[in-house]
C-alpha positions in Angstrom: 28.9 21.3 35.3 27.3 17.8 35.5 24.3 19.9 37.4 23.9 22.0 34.8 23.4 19.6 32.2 20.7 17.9 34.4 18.9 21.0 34.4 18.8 21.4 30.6 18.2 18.0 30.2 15.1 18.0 32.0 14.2 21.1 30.9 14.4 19.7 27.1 12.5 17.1 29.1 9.4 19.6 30.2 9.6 21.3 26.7 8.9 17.4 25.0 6.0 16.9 27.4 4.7 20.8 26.7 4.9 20.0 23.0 3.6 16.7 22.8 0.4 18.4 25.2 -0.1 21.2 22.5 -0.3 18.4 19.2 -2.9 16.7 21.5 -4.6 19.9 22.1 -4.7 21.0 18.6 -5.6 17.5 17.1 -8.5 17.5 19.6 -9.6 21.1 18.4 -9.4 20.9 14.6 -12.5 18.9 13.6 -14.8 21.2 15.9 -18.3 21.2 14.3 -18.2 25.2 14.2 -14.9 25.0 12.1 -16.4 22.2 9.7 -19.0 24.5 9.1 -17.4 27.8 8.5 -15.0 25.5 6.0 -18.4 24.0 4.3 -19.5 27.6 4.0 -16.4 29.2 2.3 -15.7 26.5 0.1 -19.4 26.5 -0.9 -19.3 30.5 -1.9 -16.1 30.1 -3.3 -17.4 27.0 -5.3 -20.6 29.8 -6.5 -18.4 32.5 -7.2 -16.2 30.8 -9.8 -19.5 29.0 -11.8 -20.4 32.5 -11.3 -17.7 33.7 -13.4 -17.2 30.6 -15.7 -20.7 31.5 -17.0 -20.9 35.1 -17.1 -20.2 36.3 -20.6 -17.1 38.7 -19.5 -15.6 36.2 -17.9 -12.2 37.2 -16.3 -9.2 34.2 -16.1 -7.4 35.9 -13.3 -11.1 36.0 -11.1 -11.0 32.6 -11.5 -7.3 31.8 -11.0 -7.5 33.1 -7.4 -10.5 32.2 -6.5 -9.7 28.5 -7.5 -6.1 28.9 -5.3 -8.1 29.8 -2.6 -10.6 27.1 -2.9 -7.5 24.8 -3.0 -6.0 25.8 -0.3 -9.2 25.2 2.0 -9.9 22.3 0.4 -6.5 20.7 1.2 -7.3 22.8 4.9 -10.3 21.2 5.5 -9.0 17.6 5.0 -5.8 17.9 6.9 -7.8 18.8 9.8 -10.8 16.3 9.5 -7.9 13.3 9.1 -6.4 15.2 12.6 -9.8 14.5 14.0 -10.1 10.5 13.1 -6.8 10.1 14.1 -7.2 11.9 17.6 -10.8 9.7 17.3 -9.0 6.9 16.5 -6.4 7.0 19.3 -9.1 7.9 21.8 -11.2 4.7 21.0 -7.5 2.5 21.5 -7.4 4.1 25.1 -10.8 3.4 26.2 -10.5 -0.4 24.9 -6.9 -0.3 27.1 -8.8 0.5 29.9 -11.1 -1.5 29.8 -9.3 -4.5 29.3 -7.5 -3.3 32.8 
């Protein structure tokens, strides 16, 4: 019994480690310049599209509505993932210092 619960234990272990490894990775990978770009680049056509509509004399409400969710919801994208990137910057910078005071 006892060796059983070692196993899961480390296992649980391994799975910690795996997890913790993938956060890194991802935190690393958000704030690529490609990404920032494709963000800048939606948000910008999405930013045309509703003036578009705002001044167009048929203007239709529900055109707007979505377009606007959207544009919220890679607004709110965009920041989440350029606040991952100063964070992973941010913990990179402590590690380097820590090293170098070794």
């Amino acid at each position: 019994m006892k060796g059983c619960l070692r196993t899961t234990k480390e296992k649980v272990e391994e799975a910690k480690e795996e997890t913790e490894k993938i956060k890194e990775l991802t935190k690393e990978n958000a704030g690529s310049k490609v990404g920032k770009n494709i963000y800048l680049a939606l948000i910008s056509e999405l930013v045309i599209g509703i003036t578009d509509s705002l001044i167009s004399p048929l203007s239709d409400w529900r055109k707007v509505a979505v377009l606007g969710a959207i544009l919220v919801a890679l607004l709110s994208q965009f920041i989440y993932e350029q606040r991952m990137t100063s964070e992973a910057a941010e913990r990179t910078e402590k590690e380097k210092t820590e090293e170098e005071k070794k």
